[in-house]
matplotlib code that plots the C-alpha trace (Angstrom):
import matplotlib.pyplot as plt

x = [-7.5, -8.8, -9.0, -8.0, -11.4, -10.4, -7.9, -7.6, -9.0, -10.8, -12.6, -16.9, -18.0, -20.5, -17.6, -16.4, -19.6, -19.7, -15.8, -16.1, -19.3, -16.8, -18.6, -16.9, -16.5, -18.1, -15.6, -12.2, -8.9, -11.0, -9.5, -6.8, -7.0, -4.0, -5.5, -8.6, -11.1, -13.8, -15.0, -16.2, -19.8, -17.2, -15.7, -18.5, -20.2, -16.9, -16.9, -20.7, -19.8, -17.1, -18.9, -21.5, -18.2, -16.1, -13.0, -12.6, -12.0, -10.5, -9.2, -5.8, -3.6, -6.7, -4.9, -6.3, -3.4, -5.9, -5.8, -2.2, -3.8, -6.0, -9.5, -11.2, -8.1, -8.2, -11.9, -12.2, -9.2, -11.1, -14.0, -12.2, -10.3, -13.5, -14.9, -11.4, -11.3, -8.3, -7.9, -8.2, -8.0, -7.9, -6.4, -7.1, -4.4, -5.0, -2.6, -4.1, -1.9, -4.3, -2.6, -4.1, -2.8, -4.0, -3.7, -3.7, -2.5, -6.6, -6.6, -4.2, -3.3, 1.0, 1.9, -0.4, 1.3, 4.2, 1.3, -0.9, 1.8, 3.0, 0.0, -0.9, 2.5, 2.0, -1.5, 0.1, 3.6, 5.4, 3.4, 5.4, 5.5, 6.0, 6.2, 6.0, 7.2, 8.7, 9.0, 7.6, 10.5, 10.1, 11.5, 10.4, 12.2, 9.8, 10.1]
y = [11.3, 10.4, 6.4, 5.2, 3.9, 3.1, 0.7, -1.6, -4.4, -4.0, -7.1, -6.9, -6.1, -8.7, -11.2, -9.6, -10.5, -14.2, -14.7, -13.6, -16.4, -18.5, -19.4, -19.3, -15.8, -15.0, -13.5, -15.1, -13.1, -12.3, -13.8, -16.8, -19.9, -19.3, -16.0, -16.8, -14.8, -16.6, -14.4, -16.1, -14.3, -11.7, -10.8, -10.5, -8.1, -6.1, -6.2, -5.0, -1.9, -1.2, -1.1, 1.7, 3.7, 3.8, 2.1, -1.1, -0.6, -4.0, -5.3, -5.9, -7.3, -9.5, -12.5, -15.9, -18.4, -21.5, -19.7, -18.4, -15.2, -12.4, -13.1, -9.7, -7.4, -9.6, -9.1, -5.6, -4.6, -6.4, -4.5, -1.3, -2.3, -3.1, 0.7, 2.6, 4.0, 3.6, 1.1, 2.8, 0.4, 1.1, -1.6, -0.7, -1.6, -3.5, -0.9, 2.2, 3.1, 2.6, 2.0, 3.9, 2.2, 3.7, 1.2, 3.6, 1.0, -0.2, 3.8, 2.4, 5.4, 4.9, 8.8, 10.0, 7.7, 10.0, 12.9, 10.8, 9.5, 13.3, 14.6, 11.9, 12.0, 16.0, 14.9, 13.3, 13.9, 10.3, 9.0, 6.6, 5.7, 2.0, 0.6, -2.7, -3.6, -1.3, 2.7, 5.4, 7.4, 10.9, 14.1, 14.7, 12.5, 10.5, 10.6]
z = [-9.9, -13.8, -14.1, -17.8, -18.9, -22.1, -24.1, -20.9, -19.6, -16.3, -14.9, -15.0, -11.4, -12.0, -12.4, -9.4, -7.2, -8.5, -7.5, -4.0, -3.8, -5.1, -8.4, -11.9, -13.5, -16.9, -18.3, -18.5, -17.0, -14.0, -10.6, -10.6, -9.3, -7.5, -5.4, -3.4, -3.4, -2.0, 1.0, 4.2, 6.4, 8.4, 5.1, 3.5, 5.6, 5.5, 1.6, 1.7, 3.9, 1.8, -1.4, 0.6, 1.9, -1.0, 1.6, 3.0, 6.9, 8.0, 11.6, 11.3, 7.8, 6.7, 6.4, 6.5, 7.5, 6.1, 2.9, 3.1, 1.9, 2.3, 0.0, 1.3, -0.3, -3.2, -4.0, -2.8, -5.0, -8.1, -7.9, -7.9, -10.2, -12.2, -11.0, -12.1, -9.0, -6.0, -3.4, -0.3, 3.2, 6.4, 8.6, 12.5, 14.3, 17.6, 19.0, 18.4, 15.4, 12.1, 8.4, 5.8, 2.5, -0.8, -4.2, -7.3, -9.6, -10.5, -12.4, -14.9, -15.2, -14.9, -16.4, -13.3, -10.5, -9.5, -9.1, -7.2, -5.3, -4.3, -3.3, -1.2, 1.2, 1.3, 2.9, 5.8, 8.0, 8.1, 5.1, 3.1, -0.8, -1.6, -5.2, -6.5, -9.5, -11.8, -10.0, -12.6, -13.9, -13.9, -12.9, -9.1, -7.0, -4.8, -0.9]

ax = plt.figure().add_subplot(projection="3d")
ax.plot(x, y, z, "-o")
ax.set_aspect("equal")
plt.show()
């Protein structure tokens, strides 16, 4: 999966880092006001594992009702957005049954989505595709 590196804007990983402490960014564009960020101790050791692994591995959704949000998929989507690499989480369900959701949308990348998107679901039986926003046209229909 190629990540286009160039001609985009992708947020500093260093204005990543200061976000999730809950300090200004250096850059400007980089987090909202309106999407929190700011990581608490648990989510912070979570976000520092995931950094090592290359996946966030998460108990449950990882929403906070006091923030109305979830501040660990926020941040850890930023900073691989700010890499050019995938999203990949794995929520554990409480269950049994784990979630594995992969985020290609920080590649910016859009002609490559429907390819991406393909050979993921013919990884694994059940698998689901879910787009939000616009769906990329092309010729292979999506399952």
């Amino acid at each position: 999966w190629e990540a286009k590196m160039e001609n985009v804007w992708r947020p500093e990983i260093n204005d990543v880092e200061r976000i999730s402490w809950g300090k200004p960014a250096k850059k400007k564009g980089t987090g909202s006001r309106g999407v929190p960020h700011r990581l608490n101790q648990d989510e912070r050791f979570l976000f520092d594992q995931a950094r090592k692994k290359g996946f966030l591995e998460m108990e449950g959704s990882g929403w906070r009702s006091q923030r109305r949000d979830a501040p660990l998929l926020n941040t850890y989507r930023s900073l691989c957005d700010a890499r050019g690499q995938a999203s990949i989480v794995l929520h554990k369900g409480s269950t049994g049954i784990d979630e594995l959701v992969i985020d290609i949308s920080p590649l910016r990348n859009p002609e490559t989505f429907q390819q991406v998107a393909q050979e993921c679901i013919q990884q694994q039986e059940g698998g689901q595709i879910v787009f939000e926003g616009n769906e990329p046209s092309g010729d292979e229909p999506l399952d």
